[in-house]
N, C-alpha and C positions, 0 to 999 in steps of 0.2 A: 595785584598785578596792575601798570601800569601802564594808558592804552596815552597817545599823542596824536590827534586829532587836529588837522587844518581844512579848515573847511570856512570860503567868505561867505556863505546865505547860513545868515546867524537864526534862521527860523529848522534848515537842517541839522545845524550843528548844535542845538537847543534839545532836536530830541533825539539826537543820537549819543550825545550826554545823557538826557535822561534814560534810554533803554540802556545803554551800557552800564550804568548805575546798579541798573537794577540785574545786571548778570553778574556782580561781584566785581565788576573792574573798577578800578580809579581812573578818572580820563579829564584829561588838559585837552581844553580848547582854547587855538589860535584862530583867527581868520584873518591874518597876513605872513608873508614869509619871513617879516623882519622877526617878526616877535616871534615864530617858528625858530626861525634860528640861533636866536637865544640860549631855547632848552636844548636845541639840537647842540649847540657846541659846549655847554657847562653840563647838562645832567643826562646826555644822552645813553648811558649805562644805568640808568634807571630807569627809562623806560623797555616795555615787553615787546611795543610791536605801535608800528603805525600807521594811520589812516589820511592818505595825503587826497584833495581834492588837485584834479590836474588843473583847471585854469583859477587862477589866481588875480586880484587886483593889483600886485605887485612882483609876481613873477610867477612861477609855476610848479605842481608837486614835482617833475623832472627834476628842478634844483635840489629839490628839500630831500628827496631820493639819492639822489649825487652824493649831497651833506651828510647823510645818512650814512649809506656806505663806506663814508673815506673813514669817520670815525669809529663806527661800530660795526657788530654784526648781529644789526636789528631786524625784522623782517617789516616789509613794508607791504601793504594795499592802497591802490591806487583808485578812488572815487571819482565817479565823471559821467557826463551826459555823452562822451563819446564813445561811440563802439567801432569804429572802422580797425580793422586791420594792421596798418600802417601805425596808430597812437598805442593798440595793443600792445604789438613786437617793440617799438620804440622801445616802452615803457619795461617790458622785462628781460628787454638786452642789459637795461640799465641794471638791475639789480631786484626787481620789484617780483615781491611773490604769489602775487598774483592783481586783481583786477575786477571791479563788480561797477555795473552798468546804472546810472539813477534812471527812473526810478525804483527802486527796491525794496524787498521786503526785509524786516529788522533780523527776524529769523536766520534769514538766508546768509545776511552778514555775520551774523554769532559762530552761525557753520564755519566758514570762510576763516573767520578768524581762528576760533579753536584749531581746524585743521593744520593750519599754516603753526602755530604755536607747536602742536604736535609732532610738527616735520621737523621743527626746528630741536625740539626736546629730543627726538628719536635720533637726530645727528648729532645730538650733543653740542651742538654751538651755541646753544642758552644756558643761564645761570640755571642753577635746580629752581621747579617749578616748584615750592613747597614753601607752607606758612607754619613755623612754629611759636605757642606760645605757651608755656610754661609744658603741663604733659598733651596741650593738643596739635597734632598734626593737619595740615589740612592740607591737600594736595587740588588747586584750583584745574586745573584742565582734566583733571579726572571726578572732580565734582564729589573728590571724599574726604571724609573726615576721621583720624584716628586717636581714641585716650589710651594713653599705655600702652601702646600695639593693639588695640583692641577696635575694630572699626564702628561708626555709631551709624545707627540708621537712623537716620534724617529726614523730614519730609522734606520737601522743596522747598518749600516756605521757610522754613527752620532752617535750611540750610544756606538760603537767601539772607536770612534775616543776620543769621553766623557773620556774613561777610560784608554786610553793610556795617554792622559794628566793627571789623576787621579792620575796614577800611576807613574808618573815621574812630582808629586809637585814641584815646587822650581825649573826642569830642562828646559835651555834652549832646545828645540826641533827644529832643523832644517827641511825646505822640505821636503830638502832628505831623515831625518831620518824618518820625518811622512809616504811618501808614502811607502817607503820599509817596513812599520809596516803594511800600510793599502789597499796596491796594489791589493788584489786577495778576501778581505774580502768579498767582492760584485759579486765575479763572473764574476768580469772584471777588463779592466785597468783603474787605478787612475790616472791622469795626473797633470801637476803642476796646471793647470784651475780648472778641477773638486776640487782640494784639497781647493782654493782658494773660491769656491761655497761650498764645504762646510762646511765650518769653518765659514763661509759667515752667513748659514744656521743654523749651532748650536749655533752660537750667539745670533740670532735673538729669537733662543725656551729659552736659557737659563740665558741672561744678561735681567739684569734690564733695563740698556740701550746698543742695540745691536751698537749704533755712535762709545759710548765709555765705550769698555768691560772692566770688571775689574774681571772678571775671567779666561778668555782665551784671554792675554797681549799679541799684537805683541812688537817683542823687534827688532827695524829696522837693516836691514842686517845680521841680524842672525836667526832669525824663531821667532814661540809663547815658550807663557809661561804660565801654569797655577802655581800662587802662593802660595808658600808654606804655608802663614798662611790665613787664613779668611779674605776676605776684612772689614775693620772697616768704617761701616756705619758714 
């Protein structure tokens, strides 16, 4: 799922990239509305939902909301140090689905976001929320996973780890780059062992055969790989 993020204090939008990373989403970060506007008018059907910052060095989320609107029916949240009243209403006459105040906690925003995705899912004005790839199901705003019909129980980690390879098909993934994605998801330290266990461990739930995966590919001396196209039976 694909989140569009504009936000100009690049030390905010640094780690709201990285904690959204680490919820399973893909997230584009702009910090002007030119380059905003770009994605907004060529791939605006691929993104899931956006995150506008209201003042801007070059104009404002209002516009980028507007933008939004006329082309798609994407839902938007609007990021800001203001809270008055009057910027509130502005803001979701315009179209905006809601509204979260800096400073904030990452948490709170996940809420925010999931809900709003679920409003949208429950009215049917989104694409279907579902990932498949060859017999797995994953359905992201319900946090499940299905082989066969058949649901897997996942730890969180596991099921983090699922979607960080999801989300980076086709990309070789190093160690190093998995644990610094997955280091703190659990509430503790990830080591090269644990990583080792459990990659060990989502093979075993998610391959056909856990010997020799063909979804989640170690590629030697360099880390795994989930492939970009469907394994051909």
């Amino acid at each position: 799922m694909k989140l569009l993020i504009v936000e100009d204090d690049k030390t905010i939008a640094s780690g709201l990239e990285y904690s959204l990373n680490q919820e399973g989403y893909e997230v584009f970060v702009c910090h002007q509305v030119q380059e905003a506007e770009k994605i907004i008018n060529t791939d605006i059907n691929c993104i899931s939902l956006c995150l506008f910052d209201l003042s801007l060095p070059d104009g404002s989320g209002y516009d980028l909301c507007r933008l939004v609107k006329e082309n798609a029916d994407v839902p938007v949240i609007f990021l800001t140090v203001i809270d008055d009243e009057v910027n509130v209403v502005m803001g979701l006459d315009m179209g905006a689905d809601d509204y979260i105040t800096k400073p904030f906690r990452i948490r709170e925003l996940s809420s925010r976001i999931k809900t709003v995705l679920r409003r949208y899912q429950k009215n049917g004005t989104k694409e279907k929320d579902s990932i498949q790839i060859d017999s797995l199901v994953v359905l992201p705003l319900e946090g499940k996973v299905y082989k066969a019909d058949a649901e897997l129980a996942l730890t969180a980690l596991e099921y983090r780890l699922l979607m960080i390879f999801i989300n980076h098909r086709g990309q070789i993934l190093s160690r190093e780059q998995l644990l610094e994605m997955i280091w703190d998801v659990a509430g503790e330290f990830v080591n090269d062992n644990t990583l080792t266990v459990y990659i060990k461990r989502l093979r075993k739930k998610i391959e056909d055969n856990p010997q020799r995966p063909a979804l989640i590919e170690t590629v030697r001396g360099l880390g795994y790989r989930m492939a970009a196209e469907d394994v051909k039976k």
